[in-house]
C-alpha positions as CSV (number, residue, x, y, z in Angstrom):
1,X,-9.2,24.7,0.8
2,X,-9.0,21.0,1.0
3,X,-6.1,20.8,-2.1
4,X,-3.8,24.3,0.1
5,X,-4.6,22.9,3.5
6,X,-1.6,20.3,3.6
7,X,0.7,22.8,2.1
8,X,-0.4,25.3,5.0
9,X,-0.1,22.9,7.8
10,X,3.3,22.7,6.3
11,X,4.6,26.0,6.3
12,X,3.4,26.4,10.2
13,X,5.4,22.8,11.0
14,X,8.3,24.7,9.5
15,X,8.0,27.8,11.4
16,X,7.3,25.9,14.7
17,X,10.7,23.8,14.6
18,X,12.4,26.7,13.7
19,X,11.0,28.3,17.0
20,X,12.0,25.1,18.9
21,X,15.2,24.3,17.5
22,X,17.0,26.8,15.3
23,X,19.3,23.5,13.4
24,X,16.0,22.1,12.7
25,X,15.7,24.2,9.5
26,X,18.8,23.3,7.8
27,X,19.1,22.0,4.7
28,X,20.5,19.0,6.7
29,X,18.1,18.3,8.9
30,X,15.3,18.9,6.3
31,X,17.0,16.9,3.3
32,X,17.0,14.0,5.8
33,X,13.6,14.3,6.8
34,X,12.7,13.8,3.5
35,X,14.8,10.9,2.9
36,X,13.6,9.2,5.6
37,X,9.7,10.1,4.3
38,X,10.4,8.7,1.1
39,X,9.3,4.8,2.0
40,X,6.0,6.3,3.1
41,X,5.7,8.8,0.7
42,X,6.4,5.8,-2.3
43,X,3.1,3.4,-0.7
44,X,1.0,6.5,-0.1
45,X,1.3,7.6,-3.7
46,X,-0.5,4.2,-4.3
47,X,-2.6,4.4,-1.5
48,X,-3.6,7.6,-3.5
49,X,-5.2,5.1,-6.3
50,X,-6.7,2.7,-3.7
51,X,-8.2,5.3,-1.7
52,X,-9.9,7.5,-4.7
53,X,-11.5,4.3,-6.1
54,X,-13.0,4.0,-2.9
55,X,-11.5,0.9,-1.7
56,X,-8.4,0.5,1.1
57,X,-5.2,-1.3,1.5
58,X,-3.9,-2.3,5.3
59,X,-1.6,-4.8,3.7
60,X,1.1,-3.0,3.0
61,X,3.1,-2.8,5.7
62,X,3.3,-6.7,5.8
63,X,3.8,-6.8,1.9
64,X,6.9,-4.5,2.5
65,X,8.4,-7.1,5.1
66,X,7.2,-10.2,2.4
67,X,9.1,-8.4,-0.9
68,X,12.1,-7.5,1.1
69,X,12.6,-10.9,2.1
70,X,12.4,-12.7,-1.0
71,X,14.8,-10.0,-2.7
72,X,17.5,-10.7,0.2
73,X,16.9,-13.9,-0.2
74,X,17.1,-14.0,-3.9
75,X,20.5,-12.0,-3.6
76,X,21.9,-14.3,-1.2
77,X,21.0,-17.4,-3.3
78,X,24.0,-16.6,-5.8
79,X,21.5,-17.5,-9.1
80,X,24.3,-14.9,-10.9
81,X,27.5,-14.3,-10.3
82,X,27.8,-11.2,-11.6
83,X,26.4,-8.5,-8.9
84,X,25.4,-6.0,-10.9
85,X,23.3,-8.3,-12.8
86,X,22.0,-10.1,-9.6
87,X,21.0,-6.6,-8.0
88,X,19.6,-5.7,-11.5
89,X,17.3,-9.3,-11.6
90,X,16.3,-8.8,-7.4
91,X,14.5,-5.1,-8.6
92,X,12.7,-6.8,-11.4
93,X,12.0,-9.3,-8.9
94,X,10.4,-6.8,-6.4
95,X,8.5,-5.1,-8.6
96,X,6.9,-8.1,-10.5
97,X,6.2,-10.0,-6.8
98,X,4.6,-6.5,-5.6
99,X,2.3,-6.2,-8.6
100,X,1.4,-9.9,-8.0
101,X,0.7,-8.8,-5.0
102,X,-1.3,-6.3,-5.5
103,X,-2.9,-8.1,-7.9
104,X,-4.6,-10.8,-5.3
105,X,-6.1,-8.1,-3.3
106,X,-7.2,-6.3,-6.0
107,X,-8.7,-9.8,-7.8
108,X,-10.1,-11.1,-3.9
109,X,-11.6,-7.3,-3.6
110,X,-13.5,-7.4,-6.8
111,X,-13.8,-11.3,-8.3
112,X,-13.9,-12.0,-4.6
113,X,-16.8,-9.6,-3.8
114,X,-15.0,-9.2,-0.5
115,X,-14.7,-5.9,1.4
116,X,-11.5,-4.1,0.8
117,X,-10.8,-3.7,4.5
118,X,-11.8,-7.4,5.1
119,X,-9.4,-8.9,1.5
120,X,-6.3,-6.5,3.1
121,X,-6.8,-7.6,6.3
122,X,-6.8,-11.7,5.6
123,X,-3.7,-10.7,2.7
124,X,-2.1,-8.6,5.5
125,X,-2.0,-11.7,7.9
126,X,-1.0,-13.8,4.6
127,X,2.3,-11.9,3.5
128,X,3.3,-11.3,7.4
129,X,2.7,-14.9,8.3
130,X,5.1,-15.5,5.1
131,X,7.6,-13.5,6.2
132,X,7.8,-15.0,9.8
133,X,7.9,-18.4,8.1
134,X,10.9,-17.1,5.4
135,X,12.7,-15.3,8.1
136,X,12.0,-18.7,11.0
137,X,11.0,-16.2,13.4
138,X,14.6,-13.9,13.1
139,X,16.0,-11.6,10.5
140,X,17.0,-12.3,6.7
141,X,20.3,-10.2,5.9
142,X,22.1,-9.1,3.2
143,X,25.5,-11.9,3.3
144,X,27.0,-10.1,0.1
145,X,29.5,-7.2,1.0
146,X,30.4,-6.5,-2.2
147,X,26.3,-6.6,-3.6
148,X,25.9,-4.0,-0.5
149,X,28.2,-1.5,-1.0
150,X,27.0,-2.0,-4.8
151,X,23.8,-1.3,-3.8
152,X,24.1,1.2,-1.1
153,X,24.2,4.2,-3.3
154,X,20.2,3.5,-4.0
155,X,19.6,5.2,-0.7
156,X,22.6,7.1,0.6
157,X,23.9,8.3,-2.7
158,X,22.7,11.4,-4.6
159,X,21.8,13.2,-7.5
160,X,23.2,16.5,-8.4
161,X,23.1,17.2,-4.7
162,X,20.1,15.7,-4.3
163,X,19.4,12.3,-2.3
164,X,18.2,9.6,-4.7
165,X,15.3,8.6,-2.5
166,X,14.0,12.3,-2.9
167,X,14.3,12.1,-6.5
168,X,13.0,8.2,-6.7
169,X,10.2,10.4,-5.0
170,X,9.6,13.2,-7.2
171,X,9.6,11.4,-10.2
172,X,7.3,8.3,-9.3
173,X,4.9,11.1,-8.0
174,X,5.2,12.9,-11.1
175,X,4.2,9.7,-13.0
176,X,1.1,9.4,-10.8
177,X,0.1,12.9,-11.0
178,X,0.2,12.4,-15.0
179,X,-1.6,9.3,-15.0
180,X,-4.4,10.7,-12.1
181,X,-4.9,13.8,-14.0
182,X,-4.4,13.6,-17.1
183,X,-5.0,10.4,-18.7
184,X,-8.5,8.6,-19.2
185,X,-7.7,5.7,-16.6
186,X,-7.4,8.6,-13.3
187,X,-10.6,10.2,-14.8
188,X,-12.1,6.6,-14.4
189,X,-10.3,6.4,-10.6
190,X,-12.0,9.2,-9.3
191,X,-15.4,8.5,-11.0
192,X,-15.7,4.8,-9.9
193,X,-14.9,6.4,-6.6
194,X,-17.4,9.0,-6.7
195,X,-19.8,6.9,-7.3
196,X,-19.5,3.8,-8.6
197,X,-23.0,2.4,-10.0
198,X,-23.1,5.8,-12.3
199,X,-19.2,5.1,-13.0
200,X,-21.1,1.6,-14.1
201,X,-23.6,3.1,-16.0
202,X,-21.6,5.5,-18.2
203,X,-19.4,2.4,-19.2
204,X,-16.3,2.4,-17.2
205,X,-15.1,-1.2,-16.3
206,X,-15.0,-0.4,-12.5
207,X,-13.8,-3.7,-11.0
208,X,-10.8,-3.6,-13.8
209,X,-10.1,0.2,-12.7
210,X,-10.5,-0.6,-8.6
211,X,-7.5,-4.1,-9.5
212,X,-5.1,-1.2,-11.4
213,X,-5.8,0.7,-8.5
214,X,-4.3,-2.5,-6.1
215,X,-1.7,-3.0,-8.5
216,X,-0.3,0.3,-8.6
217,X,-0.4,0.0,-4.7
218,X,1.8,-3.0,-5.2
219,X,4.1,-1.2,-7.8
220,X,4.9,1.4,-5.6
221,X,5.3,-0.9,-2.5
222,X,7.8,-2.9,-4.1
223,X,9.8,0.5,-5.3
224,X,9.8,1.2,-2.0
225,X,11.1,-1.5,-0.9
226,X,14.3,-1.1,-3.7
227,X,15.2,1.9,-1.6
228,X,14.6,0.0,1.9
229,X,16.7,-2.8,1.1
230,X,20.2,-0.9,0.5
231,X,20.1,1.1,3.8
232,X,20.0,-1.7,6.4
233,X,20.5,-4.8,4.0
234,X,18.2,-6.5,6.4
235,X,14.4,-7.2,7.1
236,X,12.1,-9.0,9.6
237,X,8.8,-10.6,10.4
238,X,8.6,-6.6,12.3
239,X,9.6,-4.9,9.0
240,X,6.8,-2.2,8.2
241,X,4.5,-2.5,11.0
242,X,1.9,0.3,11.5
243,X,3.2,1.6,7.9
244,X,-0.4,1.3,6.3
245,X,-1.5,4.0,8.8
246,X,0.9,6.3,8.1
247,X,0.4,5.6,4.4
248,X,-3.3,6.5,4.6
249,X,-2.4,8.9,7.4
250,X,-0.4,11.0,4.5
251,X,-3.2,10.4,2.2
252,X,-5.8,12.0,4.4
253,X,-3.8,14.7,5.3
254,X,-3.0,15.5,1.9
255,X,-6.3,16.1,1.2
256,X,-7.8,12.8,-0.8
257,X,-11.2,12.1,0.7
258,X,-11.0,8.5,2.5
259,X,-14.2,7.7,0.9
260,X,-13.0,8.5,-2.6
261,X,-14.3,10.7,-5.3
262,X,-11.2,13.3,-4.9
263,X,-7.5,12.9,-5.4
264,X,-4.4,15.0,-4.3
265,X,-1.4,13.3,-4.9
266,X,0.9,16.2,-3.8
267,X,-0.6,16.8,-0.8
268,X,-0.2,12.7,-0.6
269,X,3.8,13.8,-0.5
270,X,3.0,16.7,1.4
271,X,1.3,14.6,4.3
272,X,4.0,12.0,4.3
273,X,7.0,14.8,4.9
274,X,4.6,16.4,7.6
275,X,4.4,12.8,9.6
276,X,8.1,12.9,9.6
277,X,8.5,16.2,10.4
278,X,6.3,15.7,13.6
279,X,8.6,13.6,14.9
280,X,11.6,15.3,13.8
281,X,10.0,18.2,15.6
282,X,9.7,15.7,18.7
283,X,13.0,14.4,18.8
284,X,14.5,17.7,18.7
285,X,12.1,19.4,21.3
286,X,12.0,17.2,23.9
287,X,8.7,18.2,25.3
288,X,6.6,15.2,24.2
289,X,8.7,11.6,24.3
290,X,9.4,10.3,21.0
291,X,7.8,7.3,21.8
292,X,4.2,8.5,21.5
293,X,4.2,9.5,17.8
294,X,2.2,6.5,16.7
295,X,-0.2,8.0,19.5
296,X,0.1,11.5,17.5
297,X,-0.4,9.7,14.3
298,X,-3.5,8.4,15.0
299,X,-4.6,11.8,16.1
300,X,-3.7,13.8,13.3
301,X,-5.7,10.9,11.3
302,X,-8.9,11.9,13.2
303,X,-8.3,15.4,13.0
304,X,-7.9,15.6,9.4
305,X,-11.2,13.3,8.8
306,X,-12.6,16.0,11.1
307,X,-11.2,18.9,9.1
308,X,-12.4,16.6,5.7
309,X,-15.8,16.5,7.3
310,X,-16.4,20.4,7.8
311,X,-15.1,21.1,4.7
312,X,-17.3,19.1,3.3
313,X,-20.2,20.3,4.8
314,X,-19.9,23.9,4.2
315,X,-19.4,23.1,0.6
């Protein structure tokens, strides 16, 4: 129930905004949806990792706005003149400073000792308090034209019809799906999150497996990121605020258990499209103001623990 629950809750969001708005169930309107999901979707595939070792990430958000800003800034330095080569050198450079990063809150969590929600929260102020101090308080754009509309395709282009970001989706999920459920290292994810003294016991290295988990958090932040950066070529000391609760928002809703043990990395994807669909659903509606869907958010969080709960206890 817990793994067709997301997919359920799905079909009835669909069938509701096509009661409320018949162009809501266009291929349009729904293409863009998930385009616009994809930044969340990306971090709560990693969130997925964190969250079934049993440990939790709130710094992503504030990582986002930190990455962004040293890859503009990196592509506004001119260290190559050539700008396919520069754009080439500021992904690598995103993904190798979000691995780092998740690599310090993974090393604080476990070398540390330190409570996951405690290491993310102190890391959290960290990379935000970076950005402020990179950006002096304003925004850090994009100066290049010509490295822009280089770059732009990343998020508005598309592939065989298909938008890139949805496919940049599909496959990293696809990746993570392999790796949760097929190979030895997501076996060891969801045991050390299980329980994690037996994990011990039966010889699984279960500080090494909860620091992959962070870095694979990081990973996929920084790929998010590489799609963020092309669509407004700008970021702020305000970039990704409140985006760690509607990463593990997606990854409740999906059906992963928020104390760990169970993964369900679709229904990961599956929550983040139904977030964005809520307020697609808002916009278009106009009964409830746009403006409270963190508000919803944080309900549909409590509900979901709720619905986790029951489940739980009739098993």
């Amino acid at each position: 129930m817990r793994a067709v629950a997301p997919f359920l809750a799905l079909a009835l969001l669909l069938l509701l905004g096509a009661l409320v708005n018949p162009n809501f169930i266009s291929v349009n309107n729904l293409a863009n949806v998930a385009t616009r999901s994809a930044f969340i979707a990306l971090i709560a595939v990693g969130a997925t990792f964190v969250i079934s070792s049993g440990d939790l990430d709130l710094s992503v958000g504030s990582m986002v706005a930190f990455v962004a800003s040293l890859m503009i800034l990196f592509m506004n330095s001119g260290a190559i003149a050539n700008p396919h080569m520069m754009i080439a050198a500021a992904i690598a450079l995103a993904i190798v400073v979000g691995g780092l990063c998740g690599l310090a809150n993974g090393l604080i969590t476990t070398v540390g000792k330190i409570e996951p929600f405690i290491a993310t929260l102190g890391t959290m102020g960290i990379y935000r308090g970076l950005t402020t101090w990179l950006s002096q308080g304003g925004a850090i754009t994009l100066q290049s034209s010509e490295q822009q509309d280089i770059y732009r395709p990343a998020y508005f282009g598309s592939l065989l019809g298909v938008p890139v970001p949805i496919v940049v989706v599909l496959a990293v999920t696809s990746v993570a799906a392999f790796v949760l459920y097929r190979m030895r290292f997501g076996r060891h994810v969801v045991a050390v999150g299980s329980n994690a003294n037996v994990a011990r016991y039966s010889g699984i290295k279960v500080d090494r497996v909860r620091t992959w988990a962070f870095v694979i958090q990081g990973l996929c932040v920084a790929i998010a990121v590489v799609l963020y950066v092309p669509r407004l070529g700008s970021t702020s000391a305000t970039t990704g605020i409140l985006w760690e609760l509607q990463a593990i928002t997606a990854v409740v809703i999906g059906g992963t258990a928020l104390k760990g043990g169970a993964s369900r990395v679709w229904g990961t994807i599956c929550g983040a499209f139904i977030l964005e669909l809520v307020g697609n659903i808002m916009l278009l509606s106009n009964f409830i103001s746009e403006y409270l869907i963190g508000a919803i958010q944080g309900a549909i969080i409590i509900i979901a623990m709720l619905v986790q709960r029951s489940l739980v206890r009739k098993s």
